[in-house]
N, C-alpha and C positions, 0 to 999 in steps of 0.2 A: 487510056482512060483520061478524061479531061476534067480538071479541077475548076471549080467553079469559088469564086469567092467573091459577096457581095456585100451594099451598106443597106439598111433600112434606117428610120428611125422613129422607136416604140414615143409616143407621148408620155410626158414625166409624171403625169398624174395616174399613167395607169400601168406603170413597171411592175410594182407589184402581184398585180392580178396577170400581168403578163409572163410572170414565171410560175405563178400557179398553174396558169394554164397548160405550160408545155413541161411542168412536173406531172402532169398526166395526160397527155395526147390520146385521144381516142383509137381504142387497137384497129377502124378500121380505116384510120387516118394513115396510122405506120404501116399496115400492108397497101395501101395504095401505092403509097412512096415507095415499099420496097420493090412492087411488081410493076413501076415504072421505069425502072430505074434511076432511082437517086441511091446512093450508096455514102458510107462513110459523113453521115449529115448532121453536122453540128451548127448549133448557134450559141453564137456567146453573145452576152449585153454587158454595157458599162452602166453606170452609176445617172449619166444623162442622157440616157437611151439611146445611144448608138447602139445597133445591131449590128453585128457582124456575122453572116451566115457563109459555109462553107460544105461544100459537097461535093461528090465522084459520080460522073455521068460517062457512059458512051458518047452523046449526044444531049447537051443540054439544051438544046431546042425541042428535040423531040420527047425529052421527060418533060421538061414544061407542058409542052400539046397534051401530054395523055395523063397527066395529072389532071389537068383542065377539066378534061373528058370523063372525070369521075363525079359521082354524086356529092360523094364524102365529100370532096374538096372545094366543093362549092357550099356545102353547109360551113364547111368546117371557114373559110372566104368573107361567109358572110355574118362571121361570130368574128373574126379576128381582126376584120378591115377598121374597127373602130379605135383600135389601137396605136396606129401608125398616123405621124404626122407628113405631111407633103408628098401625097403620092400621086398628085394630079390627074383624080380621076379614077386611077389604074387601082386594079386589086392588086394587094401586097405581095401576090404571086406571080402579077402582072409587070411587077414595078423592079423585079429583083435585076439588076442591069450587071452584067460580071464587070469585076473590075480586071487591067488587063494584070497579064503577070510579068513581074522583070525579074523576077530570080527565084529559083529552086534551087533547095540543097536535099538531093536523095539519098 
């Protein structure tokens, strides 16, 4: 299983609304994600909008691609891209780059 953990970052005028939002994720948001597989997928935010996202993938290339490949994700893309600052360009699911990893403790 390969652990994926990345930065985004939410614009500070719209933190708020950006955790109402994913206080309720659309249920056919979260079965997309499950039946792509992303597993185990959290996101935490700080106070100055750093996101930190975290997930479990087979293949985090190919859950990206077939996430992509969904409807929902592309609605749900174009409601959320307005939230993130410096994505150059790339939607927020575009933009998610892993950072690498130098230590596990299992």
């Amino acid at each position: 299983m390969q652990r994926v953990c990345f930065l985004l970052k939410v614009r500070q005028d719209r933190i708020d609304e950006y955790r109402e939002r994913h206080a309720a994720v659309w249920p056919g948001m979260l079965e997309a994600l499950s039946a792509t597989g992303w597993h185990n997928y959290s996101l935490f935010l700080r106070e100055d909008g750093l996101l930190v996202g975290y997930l479990e993938t087979e293949d985090f290339a190919a859950a990206q691609a077939a996430m992509a490949a969904t409807d929902v994700n592309a609605r749900w893309q174009a409601e959320m891209g307005e939230f993130f600052e410096a994505l150059d360009g790339d939607r927020a699911d575009e933009a998610m780059k892993p950072l690498t990893e130098v230590f596990h403790l299992a």
